[in-house]
C-alpha positions in Angstrom: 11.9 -8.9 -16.1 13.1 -12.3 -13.9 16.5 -10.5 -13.8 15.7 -7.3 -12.0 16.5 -6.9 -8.7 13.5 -7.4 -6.1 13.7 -2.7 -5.3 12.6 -2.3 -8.6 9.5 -3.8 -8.1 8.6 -2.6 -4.5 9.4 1.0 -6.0 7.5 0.5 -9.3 4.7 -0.3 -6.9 4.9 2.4 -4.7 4.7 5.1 -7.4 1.9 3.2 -8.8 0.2 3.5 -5.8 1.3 7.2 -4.9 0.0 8.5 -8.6 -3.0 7.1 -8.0 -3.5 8.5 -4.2 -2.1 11.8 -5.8 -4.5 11.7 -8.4 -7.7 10.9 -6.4 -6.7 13.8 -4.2 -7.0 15.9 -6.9 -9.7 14.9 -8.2 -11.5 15.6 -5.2 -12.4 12.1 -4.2 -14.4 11.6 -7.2 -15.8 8.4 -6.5 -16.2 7.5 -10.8 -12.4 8.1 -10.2 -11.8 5.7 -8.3 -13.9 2.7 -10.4 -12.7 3.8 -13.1 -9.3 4.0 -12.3 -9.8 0.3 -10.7 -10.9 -1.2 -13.3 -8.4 -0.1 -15.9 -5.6 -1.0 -13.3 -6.9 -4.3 -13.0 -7.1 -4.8 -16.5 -4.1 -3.7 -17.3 -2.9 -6.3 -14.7 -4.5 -9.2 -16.6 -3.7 -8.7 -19.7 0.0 -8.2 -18.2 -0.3 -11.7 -16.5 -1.8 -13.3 -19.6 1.3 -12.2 -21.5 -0.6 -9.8 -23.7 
C-alpha cells in the first residue's frame, strides 16, 4: 500500500464515509446504528494498524 498514489486514499475514505452516511439515512437514524457501526469501524482500524 506505500506505492499508491495519495487519491486513492482520500477516495477510499470518502466512500467509506458516504456508505456509512447513506446507510444511517436509511436506517432512519437508528442510534444502535451508529455504535454499532463505530465500533466495528474502529476495530477494524486497529487490527488494520496492528498489521492483523
Amino acid at each position: 500500500m506505500e506505492n499508491v498514489p495519495l487519491y486513492v486514499h482520500f477516495i477510499f475514505g470518502c466512500t467509506v464515509l458516504l456508505g456509512f452516511i447513506l446507510f444511517y439515512k436509511a436506517s432512519r437514524n437508528a442510534k444502535s446504528f451508529l455504535y454499532i457501526s463505530l465500533g466495528w469501524i474502529i476495530f477494524q482500524s486497529g487490527l488494520s494498524i496492528a498489521g492483523f
